[in-house]
MIVEXLUM-660838 format. One record per residue (C-alpha): x, y, z. Coordinates in steps of 0.25 Angstrom, whole numbers, plus 5000, padded with zeros to 4 digits. Example, Ala and Ser with C-alpha at 12.3 -4.5 7.8 and 13.67 -1.06 7.14 Angstrom:
{x 5049&y 4982&z 5031}
{x 5055&y 4996&z 5029}
***
This chain:
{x 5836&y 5210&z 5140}
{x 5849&y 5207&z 5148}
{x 5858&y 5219&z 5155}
{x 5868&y 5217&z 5142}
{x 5859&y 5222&z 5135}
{x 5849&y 5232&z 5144}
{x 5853&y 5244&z 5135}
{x 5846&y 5237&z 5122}
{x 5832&y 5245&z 5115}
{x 5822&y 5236&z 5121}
{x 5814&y 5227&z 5108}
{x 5806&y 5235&z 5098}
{x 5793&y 5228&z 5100}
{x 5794&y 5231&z 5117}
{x 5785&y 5242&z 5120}
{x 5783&y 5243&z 5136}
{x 5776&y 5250&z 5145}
{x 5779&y 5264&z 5149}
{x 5787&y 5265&z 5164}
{x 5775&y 5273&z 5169}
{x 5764&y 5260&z 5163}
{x 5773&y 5251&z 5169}
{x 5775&y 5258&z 5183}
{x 5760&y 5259&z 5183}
{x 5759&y 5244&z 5181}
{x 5767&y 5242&z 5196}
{x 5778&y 5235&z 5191}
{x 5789&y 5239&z 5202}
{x 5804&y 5242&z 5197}
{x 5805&y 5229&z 5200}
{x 5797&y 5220&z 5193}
{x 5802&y 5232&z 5182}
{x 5816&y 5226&z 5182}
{x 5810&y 5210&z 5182}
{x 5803&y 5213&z 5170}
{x 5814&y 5220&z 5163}
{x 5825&y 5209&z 5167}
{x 5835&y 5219&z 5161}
{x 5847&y 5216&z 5172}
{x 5844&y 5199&z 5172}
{x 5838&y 5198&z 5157}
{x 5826&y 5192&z 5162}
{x 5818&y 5198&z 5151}
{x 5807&y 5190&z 5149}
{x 5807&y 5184&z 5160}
{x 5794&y 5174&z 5165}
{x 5788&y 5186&z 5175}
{x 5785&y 5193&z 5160}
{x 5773&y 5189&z 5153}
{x 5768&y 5191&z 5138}
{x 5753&y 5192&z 5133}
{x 5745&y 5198&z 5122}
{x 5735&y 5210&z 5130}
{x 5722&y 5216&z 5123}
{x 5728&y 5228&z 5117}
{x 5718&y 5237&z 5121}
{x 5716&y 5232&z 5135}
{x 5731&y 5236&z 5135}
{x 5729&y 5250&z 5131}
{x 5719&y 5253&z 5140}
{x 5725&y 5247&z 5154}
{x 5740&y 5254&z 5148}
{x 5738&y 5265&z 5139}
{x 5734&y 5266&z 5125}
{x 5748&y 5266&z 5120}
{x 5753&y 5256&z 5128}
{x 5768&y 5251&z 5125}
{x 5769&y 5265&z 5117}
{x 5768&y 5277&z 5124}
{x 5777&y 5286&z 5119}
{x 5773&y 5281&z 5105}
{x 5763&y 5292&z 5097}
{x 5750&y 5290&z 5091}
{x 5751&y 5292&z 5077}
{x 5737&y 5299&z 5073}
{x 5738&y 5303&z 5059}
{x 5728&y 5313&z 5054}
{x 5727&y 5321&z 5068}
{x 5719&y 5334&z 5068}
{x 5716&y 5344&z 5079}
{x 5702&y 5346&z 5073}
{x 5689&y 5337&z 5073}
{x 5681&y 5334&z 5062}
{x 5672&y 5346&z 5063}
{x 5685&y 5353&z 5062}
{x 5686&y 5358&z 5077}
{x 5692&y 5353&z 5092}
{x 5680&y 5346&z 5097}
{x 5687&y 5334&z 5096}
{x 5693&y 5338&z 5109}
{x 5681&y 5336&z 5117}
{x 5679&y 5323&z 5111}
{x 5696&y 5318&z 5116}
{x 5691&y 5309&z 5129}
{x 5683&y 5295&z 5128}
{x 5671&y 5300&z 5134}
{x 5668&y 5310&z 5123}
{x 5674&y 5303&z 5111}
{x 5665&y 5291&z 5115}
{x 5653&y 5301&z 5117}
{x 5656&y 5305&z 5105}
{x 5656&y 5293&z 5098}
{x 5646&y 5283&z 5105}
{x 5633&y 5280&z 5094}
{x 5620&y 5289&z 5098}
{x 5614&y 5275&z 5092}
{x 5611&y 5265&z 5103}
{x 5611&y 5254&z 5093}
{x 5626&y 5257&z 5090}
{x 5631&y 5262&z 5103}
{x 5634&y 5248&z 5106}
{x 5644&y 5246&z 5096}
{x 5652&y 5259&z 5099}
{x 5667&y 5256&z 5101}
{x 5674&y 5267&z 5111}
{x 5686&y 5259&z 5112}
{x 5697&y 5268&z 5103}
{x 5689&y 5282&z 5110}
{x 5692&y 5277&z 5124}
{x 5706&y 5277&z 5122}
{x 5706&y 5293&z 5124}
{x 5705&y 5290&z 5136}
{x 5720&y 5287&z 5140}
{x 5726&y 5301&z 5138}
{x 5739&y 5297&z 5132}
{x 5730&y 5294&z 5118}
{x 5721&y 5305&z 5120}
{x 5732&y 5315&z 5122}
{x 5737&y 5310&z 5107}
{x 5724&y 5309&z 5100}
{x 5717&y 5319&z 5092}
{x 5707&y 5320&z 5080}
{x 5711&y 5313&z 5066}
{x 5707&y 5317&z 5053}
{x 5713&y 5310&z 5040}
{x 5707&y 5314&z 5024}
{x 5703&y 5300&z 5026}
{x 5695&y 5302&z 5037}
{x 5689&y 5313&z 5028}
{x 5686&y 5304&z 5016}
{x 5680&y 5293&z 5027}
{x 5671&y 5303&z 5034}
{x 5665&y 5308&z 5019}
{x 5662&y 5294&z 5016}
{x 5656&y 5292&z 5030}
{x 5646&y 5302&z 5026}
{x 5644&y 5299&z 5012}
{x 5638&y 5283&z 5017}
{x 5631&y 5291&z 5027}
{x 5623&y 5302&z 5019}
{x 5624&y 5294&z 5005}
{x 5624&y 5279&z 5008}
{x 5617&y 5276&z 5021}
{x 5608&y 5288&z 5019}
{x 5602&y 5281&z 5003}
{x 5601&y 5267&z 5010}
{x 5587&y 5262&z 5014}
{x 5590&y 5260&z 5029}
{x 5603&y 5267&z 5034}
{x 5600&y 5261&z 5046}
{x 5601&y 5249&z 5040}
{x 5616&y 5251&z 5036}
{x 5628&y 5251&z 5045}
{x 5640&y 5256&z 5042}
{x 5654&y 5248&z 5047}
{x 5665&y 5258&z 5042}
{x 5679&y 5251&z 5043}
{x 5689&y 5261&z 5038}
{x 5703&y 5265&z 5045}
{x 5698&y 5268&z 5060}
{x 5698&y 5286&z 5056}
{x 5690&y 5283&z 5043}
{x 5681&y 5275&z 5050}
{x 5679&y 5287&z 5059}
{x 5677&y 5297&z 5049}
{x 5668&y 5289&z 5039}
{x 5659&y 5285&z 5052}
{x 5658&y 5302&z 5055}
{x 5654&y 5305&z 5040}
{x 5643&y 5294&z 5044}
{x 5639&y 5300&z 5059}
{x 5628&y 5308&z 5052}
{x 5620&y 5295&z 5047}
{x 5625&y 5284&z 5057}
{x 5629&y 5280&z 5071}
{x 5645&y 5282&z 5072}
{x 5650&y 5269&z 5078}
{x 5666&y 5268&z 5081}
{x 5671&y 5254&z 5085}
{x 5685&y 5257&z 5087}
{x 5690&y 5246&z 5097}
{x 5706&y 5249&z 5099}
{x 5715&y 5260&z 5106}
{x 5726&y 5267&z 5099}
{x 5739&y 5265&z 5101}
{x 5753&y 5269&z 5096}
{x 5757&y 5257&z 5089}
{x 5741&y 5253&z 5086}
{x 5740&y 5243&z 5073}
{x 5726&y 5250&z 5071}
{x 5727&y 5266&z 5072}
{x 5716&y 5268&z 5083}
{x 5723&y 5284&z 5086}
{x 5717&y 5289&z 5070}
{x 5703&y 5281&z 5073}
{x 5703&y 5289&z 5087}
{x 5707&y 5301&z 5083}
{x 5696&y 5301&z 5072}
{x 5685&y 5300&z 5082}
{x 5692&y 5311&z 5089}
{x 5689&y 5318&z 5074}
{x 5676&y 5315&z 5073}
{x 5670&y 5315&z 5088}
{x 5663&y 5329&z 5087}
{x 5657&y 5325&z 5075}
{x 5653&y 5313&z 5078}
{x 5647&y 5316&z 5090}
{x 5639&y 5328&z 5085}
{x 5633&y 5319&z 5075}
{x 5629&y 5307&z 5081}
{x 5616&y 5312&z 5088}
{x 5611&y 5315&z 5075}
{x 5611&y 5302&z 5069}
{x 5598&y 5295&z 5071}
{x 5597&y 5283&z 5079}
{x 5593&y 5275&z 5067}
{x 5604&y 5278&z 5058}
{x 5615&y 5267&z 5055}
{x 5628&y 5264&z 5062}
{x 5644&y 5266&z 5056}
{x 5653&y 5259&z 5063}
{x 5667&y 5262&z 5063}
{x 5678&y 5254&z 5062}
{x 5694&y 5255&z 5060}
{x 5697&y 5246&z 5050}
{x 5712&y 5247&z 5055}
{x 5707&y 5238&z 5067}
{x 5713&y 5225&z 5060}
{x 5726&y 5231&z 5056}
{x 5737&y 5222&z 5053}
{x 5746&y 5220&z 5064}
{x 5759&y 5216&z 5061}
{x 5769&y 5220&z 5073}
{x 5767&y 5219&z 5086}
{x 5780&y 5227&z 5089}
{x 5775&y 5240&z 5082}
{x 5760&y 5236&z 5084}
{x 5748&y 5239&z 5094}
{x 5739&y 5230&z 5092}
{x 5724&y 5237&z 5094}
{x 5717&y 5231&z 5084}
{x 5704&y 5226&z 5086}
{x 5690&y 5220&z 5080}
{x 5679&y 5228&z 5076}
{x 5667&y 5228&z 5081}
{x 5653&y 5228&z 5075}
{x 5638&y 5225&z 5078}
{x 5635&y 5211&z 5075}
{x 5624&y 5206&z 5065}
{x 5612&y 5204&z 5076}
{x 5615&y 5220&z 5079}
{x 5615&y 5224&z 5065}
{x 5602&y 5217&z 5063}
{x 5595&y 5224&z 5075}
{x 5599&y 5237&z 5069}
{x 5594&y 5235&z 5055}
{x 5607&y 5235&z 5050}
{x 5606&y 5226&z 5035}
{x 5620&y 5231&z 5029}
{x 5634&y 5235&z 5034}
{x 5642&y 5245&z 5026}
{x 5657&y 5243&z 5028}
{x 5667&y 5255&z 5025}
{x 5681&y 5252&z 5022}
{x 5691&y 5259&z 5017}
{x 5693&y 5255&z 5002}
{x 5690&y 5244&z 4991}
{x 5704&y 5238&z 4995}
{x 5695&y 5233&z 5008}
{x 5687&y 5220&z 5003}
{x 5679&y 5214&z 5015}
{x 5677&y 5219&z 5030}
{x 5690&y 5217&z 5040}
{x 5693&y 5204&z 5047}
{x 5685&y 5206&z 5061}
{x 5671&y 5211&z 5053}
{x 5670&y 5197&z 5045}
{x 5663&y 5189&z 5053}
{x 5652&y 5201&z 5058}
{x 5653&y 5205&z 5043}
{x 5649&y 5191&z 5036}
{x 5638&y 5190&z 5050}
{x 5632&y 5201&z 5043}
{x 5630&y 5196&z 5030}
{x 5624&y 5183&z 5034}
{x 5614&y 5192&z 5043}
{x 5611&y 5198&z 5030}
{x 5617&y 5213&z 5033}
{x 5624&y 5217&z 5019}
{x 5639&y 5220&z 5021}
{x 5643&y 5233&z 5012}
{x 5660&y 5235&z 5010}
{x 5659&y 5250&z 5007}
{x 5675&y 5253&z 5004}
{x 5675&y 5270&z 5010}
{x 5683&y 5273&z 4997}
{x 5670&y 5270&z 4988}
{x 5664&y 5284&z 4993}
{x 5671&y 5293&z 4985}
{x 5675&y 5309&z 4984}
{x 5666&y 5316&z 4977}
{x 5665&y 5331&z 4974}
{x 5651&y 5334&z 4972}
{x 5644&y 5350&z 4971}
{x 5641&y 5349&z 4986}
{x 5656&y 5344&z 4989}
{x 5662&y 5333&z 4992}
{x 5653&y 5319&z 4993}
{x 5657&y 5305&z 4994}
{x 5649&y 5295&z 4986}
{x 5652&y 5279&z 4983}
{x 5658&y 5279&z 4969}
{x 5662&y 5295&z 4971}
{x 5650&y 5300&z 4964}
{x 5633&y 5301&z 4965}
{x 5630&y 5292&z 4954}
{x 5640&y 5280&z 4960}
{x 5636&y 5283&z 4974}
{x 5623&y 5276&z 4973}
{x 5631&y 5263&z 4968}
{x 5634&y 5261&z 4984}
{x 5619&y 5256&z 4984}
{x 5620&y 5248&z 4972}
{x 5633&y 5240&z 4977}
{x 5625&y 5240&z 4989}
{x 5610&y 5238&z 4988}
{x 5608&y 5234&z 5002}
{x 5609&y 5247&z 5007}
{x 5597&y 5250&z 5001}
{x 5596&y 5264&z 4992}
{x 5586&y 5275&z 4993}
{x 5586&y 5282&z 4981}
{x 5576&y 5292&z 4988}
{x 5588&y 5296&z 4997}
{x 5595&y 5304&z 4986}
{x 5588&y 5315&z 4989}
{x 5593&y 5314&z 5004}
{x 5606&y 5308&z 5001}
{x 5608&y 5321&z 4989}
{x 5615&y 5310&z 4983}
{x 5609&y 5307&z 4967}
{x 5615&y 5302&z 4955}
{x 5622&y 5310&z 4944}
{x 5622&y 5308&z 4933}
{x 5623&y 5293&z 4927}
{x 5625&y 5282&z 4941}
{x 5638&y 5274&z 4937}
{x 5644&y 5264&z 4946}
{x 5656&y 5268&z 4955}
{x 5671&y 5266&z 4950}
{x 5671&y 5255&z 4961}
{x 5663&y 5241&z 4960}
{x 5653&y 5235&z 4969}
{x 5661&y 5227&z 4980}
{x 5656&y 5212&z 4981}
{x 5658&y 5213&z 4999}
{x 5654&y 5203&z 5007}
{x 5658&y 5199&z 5021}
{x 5662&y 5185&z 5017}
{x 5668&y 5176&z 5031}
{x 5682&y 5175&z 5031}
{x 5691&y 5169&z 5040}
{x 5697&y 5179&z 5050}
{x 5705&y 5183&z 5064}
{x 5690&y 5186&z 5068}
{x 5682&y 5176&z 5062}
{x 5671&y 5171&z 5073}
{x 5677&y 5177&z 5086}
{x 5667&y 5188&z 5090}
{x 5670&y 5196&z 5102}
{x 5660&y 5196&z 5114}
{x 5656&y 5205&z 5124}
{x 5655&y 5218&z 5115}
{x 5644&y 5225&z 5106}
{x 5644&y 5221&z 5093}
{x 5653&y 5209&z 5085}
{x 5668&y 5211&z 5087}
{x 5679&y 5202&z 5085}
{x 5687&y 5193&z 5095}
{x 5701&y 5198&z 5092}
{x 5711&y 5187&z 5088}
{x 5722&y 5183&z 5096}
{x 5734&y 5194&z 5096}
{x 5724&y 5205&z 5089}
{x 5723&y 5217&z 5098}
{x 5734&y 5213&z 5108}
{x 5747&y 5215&z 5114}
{x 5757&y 5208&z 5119}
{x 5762&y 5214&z 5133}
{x 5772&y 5210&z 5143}
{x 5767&y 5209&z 5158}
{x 5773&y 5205&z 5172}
{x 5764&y 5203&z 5184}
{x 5753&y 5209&z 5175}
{x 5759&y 5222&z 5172}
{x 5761&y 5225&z 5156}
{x 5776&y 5229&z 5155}
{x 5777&y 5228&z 5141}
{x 5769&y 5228&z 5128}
{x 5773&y 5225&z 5113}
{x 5769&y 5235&z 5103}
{x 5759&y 5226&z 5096}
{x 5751&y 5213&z 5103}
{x 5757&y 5201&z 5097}
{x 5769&y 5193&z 5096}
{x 5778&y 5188&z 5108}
{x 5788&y 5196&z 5114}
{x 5802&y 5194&z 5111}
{x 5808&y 5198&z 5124}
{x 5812&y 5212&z 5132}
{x 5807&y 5218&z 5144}
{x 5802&y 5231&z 5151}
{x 5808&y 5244&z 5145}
{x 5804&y 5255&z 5152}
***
């Protein structure tokens, strides 16, 4: 920028640092006025340097919104109730009650508890703007959450010996884990921050643990120590990401237990939740752990949510696979690893009417199969269970610094910058 042209909008894709970050940082007026080159155009000049930061890391040393602070937080589905219909959300609103809250009784599964997304309610800009989120998907989510609890795991052989990997939108995961906190071990894995211009919408998964903290909390200490496990995932963490000048890149890999844990823990099949039939195999980051499984000899299951449908029964509303009593057993048919119990009826009230008929939907013929991917044979150290190494550019953003202070930062992580300076 030259002073011909010093009146000019600064370029869409600049977002900078707030005059209060940037006097915190102790850059004096004038290294201000070197880095802004406005009167000599030495924009760009060599004292500037460019590079691509962990996003994260960025969020939490300059504020979860960072290069967006006057930007809101769009949380769709917002609520000033909880999902026992009262305010005891509130009391659950800082880190340290949300992550007591949510931390496994199960010292088996504790290890692989992910407070990452709750830890960012402790920057009170975000938790000034969060508050519970409720959807009718999150309603449809946590009925089928129950359903595989009371009427799948419930009629297997060994429930202990099933674990439950549910990789739905990052609110339906919530809620389908809560319909499940009765039978199983509650374990989120949410590994991001929320921001403003996020590519993966953390603000909704938040604000759904927020929902369902009180209930979550009550239940957890009534779930026996050998129960299984239901892992919660966002299946938005691998969401495309196109443009870096309108995108916050906060994606990140998930993480799960590898096969030696699985084993130690009796686990022999993995039931995977996704969204619908439209999703065919697990996600990109899961491929090489999912295929690892399946050599071990644990069974992979692709439960699509949607095959656990509405149905209206005399003692209300139920969800069964197929939608009815006499398809609903068809899940241990198209799945006979999981082993049946036919003398579970009784317990599980759950009996065929009538003549059993098949489901309107086919047996899926899923298995993990190796495929090449962004993840393929990188694992990442130093942390429980088997994650990802994030390939280059994924979860990152590209920041402008000077004597190692950030004075600017682009909306989303990649790409090269294509000139301006500090605007204030």
């Amino acid at each position: 920028m030259t002073a011909a042209d010093g009146n000019a909008a600064p370029p869409t894709w600049w977002h900078p640092m707030t005059r209060r970050q940037f006097a915190a940082g102790g850059v004096g007026l004038a290294a201000a006025a070197a880095l802004a080159g406005v009167g000599a155009g030495t924009a760009g000049c060599s004292s500037d340097e460019e590079s691509e930061e962990d996003s994260l890391a960025l969020q939490r040393k300059h504020g979860w919104a960072i290069g967006q602070e006057t930007r809101p937080l769009v949380l769709p589905g917002t609520t000033g109730v909880d999902s026992r219909g009262g305010t005891d959300w509130r009391r659950y609103h800082t880190p340290s009650a949300l992550l007591a809250a949510l931390t496994p009784n199960s010292a088996e599964w504790r290890p692989f508890f992910v407070p990452t997304l709750i830890q960012s309610l402790g920057q009170a800009t975000l938790k000034a703007r969060v508050m519970p989120v409720f959807t009718p998907e999150m309603q449809e989510a946590c009925a089928r959450g129950e359903a595989i609890g009371r009427d799948l795991l419930a009629a297997t052989e060994s429930p202990r010996s099933t674990l439950v990997v549910a990789d739905l939108p990052g609110r339906q995961s919530v809620a389908l884990a809560a319909g499940l906190a009765g039978a199983a071990h509650v374990v989120p894995t949410f590994d991001n921050w929320p921001h403003p211009l996020g590519v993966v919408p953390a603000g909704e998964t938040l604000g759904a643990l927020l929902y369902y903290a009180a209930d979550l909390d009550a239940r957890k200490g009534g779930v026996a120590a050998t129960a299984p496990a239901v892992f919660a995932l966002d299946a938005n963490r691998l969401a495309p990401y196109n443009d870096p000048d309108t995108q916050f890149d906060n994606r990140y890999p998930a993480r799960l237990p590898d096969v030696a844990t699985l084993k130690s823990r009796g686990v022999r099949a993995v039931l995977y939740v996704v969204r619908d039939r439209t999703v065919e195999r697990e996600l990109d980051d899961l491929n090489d752990l999912f295929v690892a499984y399946r050599q071990a000899g644990i069974q992979v299951a692709l439960l699509p949510a949607v095959d656990l449908q509405r149905s209206i029964t005399p003692a209300g509303v139920r969800y069964y696979y197929g939608g009815y009593p006499h398809t609903h057993f068809y899940f241990f048919a198209y799945h006979p690893y999981f082993g049946y119990r036919p003398a579970l009826v009784a317990r599980t009230r759950v009996a065929f009417v009538g003549t059993p008929r098949a489901p309107a939907f086919g047996r899926l013929g899923y298995s993990p199969v190796a495929r090449p991917t962004a993840f393929s044979g990188h694992r990442l150290g130093g942390a429980p269970g088997v994650g990802r190494a994030r390939p280059s550019g994924f979860g990152r953003t590209s920041v402008r610094s000077s004597g190692g202070r950030i004075t600017g930062v682009r909306a989303g992580g990649s790409g090269s910058f294509r000139g301006g300076g500090f605007f204030g």
